[in-house]
PADO-593890 format. One line per 5 residues: number of its first residue (from 0); for each residue z, y, x of N, C-alpha, C, CB. Coordinates in steps of 0.1 Angstrom, whole numbers, plus 5000, padded with zeros to 4 digits. Atoms other than C-alpha are relative to their C-alpha. Glycine has a CB too. Layout:
BEGIN
NUM> Z,Y,X,Z,Y,X,Z,Y,X,Z,Y,X | ...
***
This chain:
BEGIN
0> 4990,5010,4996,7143,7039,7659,4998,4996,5015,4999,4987,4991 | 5002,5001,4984,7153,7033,7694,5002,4984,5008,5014,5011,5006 | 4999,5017,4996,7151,6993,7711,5011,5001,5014,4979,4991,5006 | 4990,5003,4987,7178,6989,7737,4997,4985,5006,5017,5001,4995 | 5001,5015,4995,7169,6956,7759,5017,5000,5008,4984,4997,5013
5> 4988,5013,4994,7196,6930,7766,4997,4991,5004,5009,4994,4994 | 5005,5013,4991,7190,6911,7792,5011,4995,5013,4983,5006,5008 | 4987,5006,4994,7225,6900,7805,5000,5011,5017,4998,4977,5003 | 5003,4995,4989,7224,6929,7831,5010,5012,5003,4985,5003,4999 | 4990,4997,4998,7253,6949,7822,4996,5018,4998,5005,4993,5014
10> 5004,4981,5009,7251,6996,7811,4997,4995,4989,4985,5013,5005 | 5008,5000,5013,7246,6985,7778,5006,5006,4989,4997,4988,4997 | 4992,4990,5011,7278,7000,7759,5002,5011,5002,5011,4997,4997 | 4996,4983,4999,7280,7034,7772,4982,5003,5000,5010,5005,5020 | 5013,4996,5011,7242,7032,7763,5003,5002,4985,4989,4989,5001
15> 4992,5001,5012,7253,7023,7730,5008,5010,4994,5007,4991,5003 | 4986,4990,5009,7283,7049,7724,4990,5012,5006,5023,4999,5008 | 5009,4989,4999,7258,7078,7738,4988,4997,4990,4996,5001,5016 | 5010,4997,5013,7235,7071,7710,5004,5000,4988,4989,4992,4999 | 4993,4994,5014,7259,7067,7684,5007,5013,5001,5013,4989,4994
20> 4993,4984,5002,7277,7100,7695,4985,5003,4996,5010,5011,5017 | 5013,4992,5011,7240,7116,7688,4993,4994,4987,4987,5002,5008 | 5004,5004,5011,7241,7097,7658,4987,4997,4998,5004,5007,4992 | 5011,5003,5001,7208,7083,7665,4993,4984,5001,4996,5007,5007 | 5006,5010,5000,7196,7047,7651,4997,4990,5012,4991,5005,4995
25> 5007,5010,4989,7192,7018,7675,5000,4983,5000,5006,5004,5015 | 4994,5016,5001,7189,6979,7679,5003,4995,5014,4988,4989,4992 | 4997,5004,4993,7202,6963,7704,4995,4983,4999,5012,5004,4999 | 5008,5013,5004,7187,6925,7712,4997,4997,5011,4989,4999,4990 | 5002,5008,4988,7183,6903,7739,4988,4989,4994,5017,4992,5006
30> 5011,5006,5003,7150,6890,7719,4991,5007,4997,5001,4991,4993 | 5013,4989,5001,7116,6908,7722,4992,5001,4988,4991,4998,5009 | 5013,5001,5015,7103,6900,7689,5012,5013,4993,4999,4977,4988 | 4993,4995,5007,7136,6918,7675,4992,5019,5001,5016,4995,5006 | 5000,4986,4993,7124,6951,7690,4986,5006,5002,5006,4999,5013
35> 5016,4996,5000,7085,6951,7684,4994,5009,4987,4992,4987,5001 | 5005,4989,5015,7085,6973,7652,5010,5016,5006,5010,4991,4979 | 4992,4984,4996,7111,7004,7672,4985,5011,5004,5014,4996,5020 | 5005,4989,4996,7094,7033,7681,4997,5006,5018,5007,5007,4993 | 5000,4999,4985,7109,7034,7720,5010,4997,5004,4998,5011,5006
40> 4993,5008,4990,7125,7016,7745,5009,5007,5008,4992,4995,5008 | 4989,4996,4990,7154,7022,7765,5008,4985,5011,5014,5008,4988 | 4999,5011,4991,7156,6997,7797,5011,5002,5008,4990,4997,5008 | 4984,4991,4995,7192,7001,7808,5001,4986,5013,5018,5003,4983 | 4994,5011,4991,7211,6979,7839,5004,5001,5008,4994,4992,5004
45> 4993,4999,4983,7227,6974,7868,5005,4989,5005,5012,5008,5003 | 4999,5014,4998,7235,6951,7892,4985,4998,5015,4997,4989,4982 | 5007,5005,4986,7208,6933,7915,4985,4996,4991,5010,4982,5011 | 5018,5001,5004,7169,6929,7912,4994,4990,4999,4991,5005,5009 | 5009,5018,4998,7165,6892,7919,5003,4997,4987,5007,4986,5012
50> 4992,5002,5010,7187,6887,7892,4997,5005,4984,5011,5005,5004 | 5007,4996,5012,7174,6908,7867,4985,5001,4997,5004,5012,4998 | 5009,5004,4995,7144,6901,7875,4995,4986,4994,5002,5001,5012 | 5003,5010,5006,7148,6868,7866,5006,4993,4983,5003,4992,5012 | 4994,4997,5008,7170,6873,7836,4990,5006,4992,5011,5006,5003
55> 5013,4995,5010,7137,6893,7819,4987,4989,4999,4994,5016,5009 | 5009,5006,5002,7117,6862,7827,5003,4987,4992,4995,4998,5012 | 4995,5015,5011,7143,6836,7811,4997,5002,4985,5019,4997,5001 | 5002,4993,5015,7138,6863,7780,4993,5001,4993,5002,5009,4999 | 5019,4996,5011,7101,6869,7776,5000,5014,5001,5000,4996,4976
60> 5003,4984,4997,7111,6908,7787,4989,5007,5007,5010,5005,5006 | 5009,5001,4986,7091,6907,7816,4987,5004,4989,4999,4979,5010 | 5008,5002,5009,7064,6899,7793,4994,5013,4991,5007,4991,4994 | 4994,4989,5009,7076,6923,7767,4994,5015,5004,5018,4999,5002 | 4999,4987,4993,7077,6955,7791,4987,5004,5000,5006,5000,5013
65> 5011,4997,4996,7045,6952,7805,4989,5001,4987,4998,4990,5009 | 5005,4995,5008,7027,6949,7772,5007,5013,4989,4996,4989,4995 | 4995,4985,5007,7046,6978,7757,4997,5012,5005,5011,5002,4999 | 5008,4989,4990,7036,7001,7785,4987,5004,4995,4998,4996,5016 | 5017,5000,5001,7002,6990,7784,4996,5005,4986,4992,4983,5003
70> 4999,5000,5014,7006,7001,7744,4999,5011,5000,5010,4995,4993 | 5000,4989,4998,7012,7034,7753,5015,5006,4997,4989,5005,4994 | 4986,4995,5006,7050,7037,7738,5004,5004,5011,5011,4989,4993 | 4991,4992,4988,7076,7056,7756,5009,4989,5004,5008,5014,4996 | 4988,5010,4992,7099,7035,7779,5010,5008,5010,4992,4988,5009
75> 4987,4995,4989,7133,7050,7798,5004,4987,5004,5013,5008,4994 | 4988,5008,4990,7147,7030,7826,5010,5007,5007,4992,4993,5012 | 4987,4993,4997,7183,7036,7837,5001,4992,5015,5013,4997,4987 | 4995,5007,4990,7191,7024,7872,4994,4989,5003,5013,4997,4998 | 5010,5014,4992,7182,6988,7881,4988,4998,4991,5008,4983,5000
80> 5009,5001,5010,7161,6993,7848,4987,5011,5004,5008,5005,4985 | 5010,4994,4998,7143,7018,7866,4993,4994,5007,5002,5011,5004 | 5009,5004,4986,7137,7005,7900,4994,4989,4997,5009,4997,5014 | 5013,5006,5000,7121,6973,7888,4990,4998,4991,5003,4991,5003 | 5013,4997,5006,7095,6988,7870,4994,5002,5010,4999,5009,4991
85> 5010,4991,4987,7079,6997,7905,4994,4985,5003,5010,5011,5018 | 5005,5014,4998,7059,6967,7919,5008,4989,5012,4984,5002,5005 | 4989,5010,4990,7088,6951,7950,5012,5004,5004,4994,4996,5013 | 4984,4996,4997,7122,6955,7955,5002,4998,5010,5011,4995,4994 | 4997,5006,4984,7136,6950,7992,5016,4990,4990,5005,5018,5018
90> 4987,5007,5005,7170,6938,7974,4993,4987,4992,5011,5012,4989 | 5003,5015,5002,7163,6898,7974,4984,5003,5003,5005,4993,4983 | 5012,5001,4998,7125,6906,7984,4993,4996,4989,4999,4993,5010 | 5005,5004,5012,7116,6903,7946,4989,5005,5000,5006,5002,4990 | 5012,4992,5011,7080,6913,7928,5006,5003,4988,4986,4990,4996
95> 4994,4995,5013,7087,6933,7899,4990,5001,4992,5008,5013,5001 | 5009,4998,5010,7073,6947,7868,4989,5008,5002,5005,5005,4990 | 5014,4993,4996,7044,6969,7884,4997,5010,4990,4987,4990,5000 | 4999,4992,5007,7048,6992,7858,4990,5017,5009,5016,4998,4996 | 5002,4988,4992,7049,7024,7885,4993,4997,5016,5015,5007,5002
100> 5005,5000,4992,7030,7020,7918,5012,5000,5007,4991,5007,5002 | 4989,4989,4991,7055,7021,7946,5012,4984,5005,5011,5019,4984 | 4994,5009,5001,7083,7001,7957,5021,5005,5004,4991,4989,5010 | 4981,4991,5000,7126,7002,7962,5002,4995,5014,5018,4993,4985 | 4995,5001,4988,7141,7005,7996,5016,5005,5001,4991,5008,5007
105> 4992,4998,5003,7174,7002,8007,5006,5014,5008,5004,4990,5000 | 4998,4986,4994,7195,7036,8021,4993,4997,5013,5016,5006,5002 | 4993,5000,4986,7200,7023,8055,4983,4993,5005,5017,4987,5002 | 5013,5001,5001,7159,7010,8055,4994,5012,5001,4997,4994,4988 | 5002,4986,4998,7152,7047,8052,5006,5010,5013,5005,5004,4989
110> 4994,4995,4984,7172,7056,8078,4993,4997,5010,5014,4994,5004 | 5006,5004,4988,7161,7037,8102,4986,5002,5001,5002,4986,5002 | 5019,4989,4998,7123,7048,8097,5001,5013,5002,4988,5002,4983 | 4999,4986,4993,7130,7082,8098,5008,5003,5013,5006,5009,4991 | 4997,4997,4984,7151,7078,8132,4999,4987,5004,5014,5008,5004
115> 5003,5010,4994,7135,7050,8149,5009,4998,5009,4990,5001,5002 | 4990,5004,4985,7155,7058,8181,5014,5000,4998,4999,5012,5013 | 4988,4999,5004,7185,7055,8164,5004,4987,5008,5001,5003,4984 | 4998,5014,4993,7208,7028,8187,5007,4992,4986,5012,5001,5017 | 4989,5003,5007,7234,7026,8164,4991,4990,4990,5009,5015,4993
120> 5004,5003,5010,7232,7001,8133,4998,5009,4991,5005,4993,4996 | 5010,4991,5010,7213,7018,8105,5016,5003,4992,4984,4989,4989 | 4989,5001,5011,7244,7015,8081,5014,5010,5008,5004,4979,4995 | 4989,4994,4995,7271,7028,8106,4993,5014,5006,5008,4991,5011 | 5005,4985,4998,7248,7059,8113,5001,5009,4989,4987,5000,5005
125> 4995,4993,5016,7248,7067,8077,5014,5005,5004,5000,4989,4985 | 4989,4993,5000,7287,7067,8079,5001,5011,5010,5010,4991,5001 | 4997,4987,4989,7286,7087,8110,4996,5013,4993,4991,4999,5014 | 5005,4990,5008,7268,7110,8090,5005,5005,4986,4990,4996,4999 | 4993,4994,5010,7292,7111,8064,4993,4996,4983,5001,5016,5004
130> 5006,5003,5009,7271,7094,8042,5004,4983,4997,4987,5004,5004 | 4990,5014,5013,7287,7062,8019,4987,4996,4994,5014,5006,4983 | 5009,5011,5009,7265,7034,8006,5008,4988,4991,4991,4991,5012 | 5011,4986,5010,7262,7038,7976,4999,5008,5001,5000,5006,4991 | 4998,4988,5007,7260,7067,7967,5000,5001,4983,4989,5007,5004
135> 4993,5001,5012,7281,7070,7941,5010,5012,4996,5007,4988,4999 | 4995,4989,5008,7289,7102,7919,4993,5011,4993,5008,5007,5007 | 5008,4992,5009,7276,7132,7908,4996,5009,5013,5009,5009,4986 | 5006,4989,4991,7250,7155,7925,4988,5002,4991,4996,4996,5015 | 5008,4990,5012,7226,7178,7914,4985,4998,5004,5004,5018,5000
140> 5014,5006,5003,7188,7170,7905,4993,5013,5001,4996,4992,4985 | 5010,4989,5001,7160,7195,7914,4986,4993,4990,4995,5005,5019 | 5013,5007,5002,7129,7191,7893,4992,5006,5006,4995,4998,4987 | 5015,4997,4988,7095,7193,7908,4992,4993,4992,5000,4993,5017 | 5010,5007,5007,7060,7184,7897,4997,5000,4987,5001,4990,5002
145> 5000,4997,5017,7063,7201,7865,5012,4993,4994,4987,4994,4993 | 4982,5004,5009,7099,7182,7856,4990,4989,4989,5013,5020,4985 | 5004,5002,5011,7094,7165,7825,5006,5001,4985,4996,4990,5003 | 4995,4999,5014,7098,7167,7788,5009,4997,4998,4995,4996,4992 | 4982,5004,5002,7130,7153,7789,5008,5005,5002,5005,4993,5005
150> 4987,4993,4994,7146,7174,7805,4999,5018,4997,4999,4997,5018 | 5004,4987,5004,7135,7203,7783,5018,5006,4998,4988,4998,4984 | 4984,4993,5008,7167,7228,7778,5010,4997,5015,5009,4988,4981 | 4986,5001,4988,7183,7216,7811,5001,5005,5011,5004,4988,5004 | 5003,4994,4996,7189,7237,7835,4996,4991,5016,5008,5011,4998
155> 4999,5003,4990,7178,7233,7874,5010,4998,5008,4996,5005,5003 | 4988,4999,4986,7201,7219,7902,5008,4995,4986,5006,5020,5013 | 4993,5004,5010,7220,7201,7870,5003,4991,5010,4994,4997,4985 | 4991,5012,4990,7247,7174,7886,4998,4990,4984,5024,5006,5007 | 5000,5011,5012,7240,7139,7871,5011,4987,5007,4979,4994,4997
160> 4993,5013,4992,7258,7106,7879,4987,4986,5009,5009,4990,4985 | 5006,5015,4992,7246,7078,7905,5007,4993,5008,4989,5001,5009 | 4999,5010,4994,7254,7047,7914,4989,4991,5004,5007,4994,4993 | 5012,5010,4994,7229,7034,7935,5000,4998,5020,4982,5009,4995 | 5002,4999,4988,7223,7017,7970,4982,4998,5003,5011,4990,5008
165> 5012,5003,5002,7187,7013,7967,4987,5015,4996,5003,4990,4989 | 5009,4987,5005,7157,7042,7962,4990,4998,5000,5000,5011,5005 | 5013,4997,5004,7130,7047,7945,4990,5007,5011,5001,5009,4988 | 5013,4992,4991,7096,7053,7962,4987,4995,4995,4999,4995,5019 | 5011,4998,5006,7069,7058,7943,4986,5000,5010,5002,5013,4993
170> 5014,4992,4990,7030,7057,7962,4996,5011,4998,4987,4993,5000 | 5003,4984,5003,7025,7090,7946,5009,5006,5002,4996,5005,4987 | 4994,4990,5000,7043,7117,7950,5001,5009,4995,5001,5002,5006 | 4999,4989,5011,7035,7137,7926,5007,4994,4985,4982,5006,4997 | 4995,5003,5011,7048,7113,7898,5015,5002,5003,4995,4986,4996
175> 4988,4996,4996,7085,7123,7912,4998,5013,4991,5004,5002,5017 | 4995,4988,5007,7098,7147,7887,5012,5009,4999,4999,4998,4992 | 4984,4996,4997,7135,7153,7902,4999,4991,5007,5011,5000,4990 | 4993,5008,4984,7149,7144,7935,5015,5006,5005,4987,5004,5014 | 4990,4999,4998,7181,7145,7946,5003,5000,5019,5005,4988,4991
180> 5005,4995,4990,7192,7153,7983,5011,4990,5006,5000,5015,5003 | 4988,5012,4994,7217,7118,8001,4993,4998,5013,5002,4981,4990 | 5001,5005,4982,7205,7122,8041,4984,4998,4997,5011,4982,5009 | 5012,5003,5003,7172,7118,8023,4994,5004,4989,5000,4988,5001 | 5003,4996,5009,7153,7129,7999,4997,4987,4988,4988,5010,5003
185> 5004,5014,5009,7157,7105,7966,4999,5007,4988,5011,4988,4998 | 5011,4995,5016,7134,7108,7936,5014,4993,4987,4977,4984,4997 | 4991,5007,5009,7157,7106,7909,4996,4996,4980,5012,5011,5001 | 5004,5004,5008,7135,7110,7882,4986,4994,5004,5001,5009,4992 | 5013,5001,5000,7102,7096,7881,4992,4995,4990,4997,4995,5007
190> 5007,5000,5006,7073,7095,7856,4983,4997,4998,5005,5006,4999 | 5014,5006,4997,7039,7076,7853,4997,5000,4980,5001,4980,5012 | 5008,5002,5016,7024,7083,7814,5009,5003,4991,4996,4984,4997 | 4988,5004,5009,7045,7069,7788,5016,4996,5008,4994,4986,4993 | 4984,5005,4994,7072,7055,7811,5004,5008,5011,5000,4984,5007
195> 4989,4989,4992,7101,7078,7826,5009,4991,5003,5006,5013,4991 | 4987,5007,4993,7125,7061,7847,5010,5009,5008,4996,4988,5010 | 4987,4996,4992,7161,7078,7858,5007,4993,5008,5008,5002,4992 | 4992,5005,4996,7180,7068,7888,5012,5003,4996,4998,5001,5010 | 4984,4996,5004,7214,7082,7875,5002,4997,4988,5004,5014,5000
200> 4995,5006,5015,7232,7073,7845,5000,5009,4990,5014,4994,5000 | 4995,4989,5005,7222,7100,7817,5008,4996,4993,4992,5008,4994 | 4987,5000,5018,7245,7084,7793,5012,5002,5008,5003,4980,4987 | 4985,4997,4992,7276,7089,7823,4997,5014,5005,5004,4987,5014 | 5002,4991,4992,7261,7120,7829,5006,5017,4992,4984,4997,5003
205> 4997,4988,5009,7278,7146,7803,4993,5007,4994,5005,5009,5005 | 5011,4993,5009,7259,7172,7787,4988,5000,4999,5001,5010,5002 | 5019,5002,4994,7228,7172,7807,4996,4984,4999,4998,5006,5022 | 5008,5015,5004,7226,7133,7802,4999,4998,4984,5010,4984,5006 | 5004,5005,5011,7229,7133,7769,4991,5009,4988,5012,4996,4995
210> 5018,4994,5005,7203,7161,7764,4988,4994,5001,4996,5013,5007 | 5014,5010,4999,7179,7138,7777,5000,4996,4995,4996,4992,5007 | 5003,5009,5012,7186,7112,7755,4996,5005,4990,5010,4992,4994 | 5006,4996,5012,7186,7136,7728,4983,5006,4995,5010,5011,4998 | 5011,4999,5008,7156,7146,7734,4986,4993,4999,4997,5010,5001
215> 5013,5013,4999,7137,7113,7741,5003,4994,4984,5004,4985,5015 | 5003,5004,5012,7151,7103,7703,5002,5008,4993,5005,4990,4995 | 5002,4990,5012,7146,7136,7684,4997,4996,4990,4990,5010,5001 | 5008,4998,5011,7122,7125,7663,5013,4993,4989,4982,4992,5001 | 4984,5006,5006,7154,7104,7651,5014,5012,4996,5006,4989,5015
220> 4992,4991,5000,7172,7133,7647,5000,5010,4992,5000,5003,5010 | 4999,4989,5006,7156,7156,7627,5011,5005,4990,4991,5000,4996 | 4990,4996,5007,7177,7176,7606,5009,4999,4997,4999,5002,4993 | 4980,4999,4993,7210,7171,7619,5003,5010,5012,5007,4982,5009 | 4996,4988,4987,7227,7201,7634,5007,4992,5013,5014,5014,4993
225> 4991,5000,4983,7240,7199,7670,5013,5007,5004,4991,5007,5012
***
């Protein structure tokens, strides 16, 4: 059985209709006790970091997460569900769940470090560059670092969905297991243990997103054809 957290944060029905199309068991629950007998987590969201952030602390999630990691279960984060598992967000200057080492930065933050002598504002050099904040649509994921189990069956250079103005930056670099290529190199997957977090949306992501899911709740699955 699969635990979906609700924590007023918004992806939660197209989570939802991508696990009933794979006809695979789940609870849904915006209370952590509801969700301490599932098998694995799925930390979905979007939206802003301060905010959800503090929406997991009005809940007891906060809480929740971090001893479930430390448990050893498997945990997927989707989007804002990814990024604040890392330990600080620049978006509202939050502390997060510390889950992954590392922290989120925004595009135009990246920019400007990699061209210091840049006059221009950070943000209008991106556009000059033909580059839109967000970044928002579909592009294609290289894995690296061995990939991971999730992404068993799918091929390389697969196009996923993202909506994000914000990126992941892991202190390792070897826990990046897919990266994506926006003026910058962005980790799209990353993986520390038990917990795998996705910047893109696999449940908006067509085939290749909903192979992942399928095969983060196999064991839920057995013996039902595909």
């Amino acid at each position: 059985m699969t635990g979906i957290i609700d924590y007023n944060a918004g992806n939660i029905q197209s989570v939802e209709h991508a696990l009933e199309y794979l006809k695979a068991p789940y609870i849904l629950s915006s209370n952590p006790k509801d969700l301490e007998g599932v098998d694995r987590i799925i930390f979905p969201g979007d939206g802003d970091a301060a905010y959800a952030m503090k929406e997991l602390a009005k809940t007891g999630f906060d809480v929740f997460l971090k001893d479930w990691a430390a448990s050893g279960k498997p945990v997927v984060g989707i989007c804002i569900g990814a990024q604040i598992v890392f330990d600080w967000s620049e978006e509202g200057d939050v502390d997060c769940l510390h889950l992954i080492p590392g922290t989120i930065r925004h595009f135009s933050t990246l920019w400007k470090e990699r061209h210091p002598d840049e006059s221009e504002h950070e943000e209008r050099a991106m556009l000059r560059n033909s580059l839109k904040v967000p970044h928002m649509g579909w592009n294609d994921v290289s894995f690296c670092n061995g990939g991971t189990s999730l992404c068993d069956g799918i091929k390389d250079n697969s196009d996923f969905y993202f909506v994000h103005s914000y990126v992941m930056q892991p202190d390792d670099p070897a826990l990046i297991k897919g990266y994506a290529d926006y003026g910058t190199m962005v980790p799209a997957i990353v993986e520390k243990d038990n917990v795998t977090v996705f910047q893109f949306h696999p449940e908006k992501s067509g085939a290749a997103g909903l192979s992942i899911l399928r095969n983060y709740v196999k064991d839920d699955l057995a013996g039902q054809e595909h």
